[in-house]
C-alpha positions in Angstrom: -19.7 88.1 27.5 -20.8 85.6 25.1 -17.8 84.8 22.4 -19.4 83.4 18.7 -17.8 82.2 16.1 -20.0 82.2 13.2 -20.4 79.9 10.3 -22.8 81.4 7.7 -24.5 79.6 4.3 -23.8 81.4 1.1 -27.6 82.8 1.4 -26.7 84.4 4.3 -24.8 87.8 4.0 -22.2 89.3 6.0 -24.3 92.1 7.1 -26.8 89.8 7.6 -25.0 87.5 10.2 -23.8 91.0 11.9 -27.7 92.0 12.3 -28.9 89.2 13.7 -26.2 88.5 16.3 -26.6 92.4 17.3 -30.7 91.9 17.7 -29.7 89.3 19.5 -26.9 91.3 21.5 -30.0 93.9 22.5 -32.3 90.7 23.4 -30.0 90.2 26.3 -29.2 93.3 27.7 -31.2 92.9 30.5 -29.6 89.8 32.0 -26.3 91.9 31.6 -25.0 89.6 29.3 -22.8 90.8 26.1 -22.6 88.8 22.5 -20.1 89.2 20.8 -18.6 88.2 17.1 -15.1 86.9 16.9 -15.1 85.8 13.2 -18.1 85.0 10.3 -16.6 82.3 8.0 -18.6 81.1 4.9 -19.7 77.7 5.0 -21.2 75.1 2.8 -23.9 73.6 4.2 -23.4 69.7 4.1 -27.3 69.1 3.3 -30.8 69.8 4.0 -31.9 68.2 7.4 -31.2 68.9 10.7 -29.2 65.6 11.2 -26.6 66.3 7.7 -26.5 69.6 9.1 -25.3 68.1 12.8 -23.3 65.4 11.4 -21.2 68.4 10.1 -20.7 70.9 12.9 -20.8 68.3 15.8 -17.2 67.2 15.4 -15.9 70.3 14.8 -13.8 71.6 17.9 -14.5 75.2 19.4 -11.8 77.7 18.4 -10.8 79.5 21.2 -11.4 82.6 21.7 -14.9 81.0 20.3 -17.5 80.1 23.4 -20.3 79.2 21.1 -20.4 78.2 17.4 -23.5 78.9 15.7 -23.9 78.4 11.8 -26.8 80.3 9.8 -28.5 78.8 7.1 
């Protein structure tokens, strides 16, 4: 089992975040492995490129129970 922690841009719904990480749940069903959500959280996205966007999440520390953080924009 896969643990994410979501961080998700105002344009991005709650049910949206939940559909996507459950397509991607079914995407790995054959390899046995499970994904699932531990919390969505709304986030302000720091800027525009790649490199704001990294200068923002790369510091951050994973929350345990979290095993991957992944933020939607």
């Amino acid at each position: 089992m896969v643990r994410v922690c979501l961080l998700r841009d105002a344009g991005i719904s709650e049910q949206r975040a939940r559909a996507l990480i459950t397509a991607v749940d079914q995407e790995f069903d054959p390899y046995g492995i499970d994904v699932a959500i531990v919390w969505i959280r709304p986030w302000q996205r720091p800027g525009f490129t790649m490199s704001a966007i990294m200068r923002d999440l790369a510091p951050r520390p994973l929350e345990p129970p979290c095993d991957r953080l992944v933020a939607m924009v």
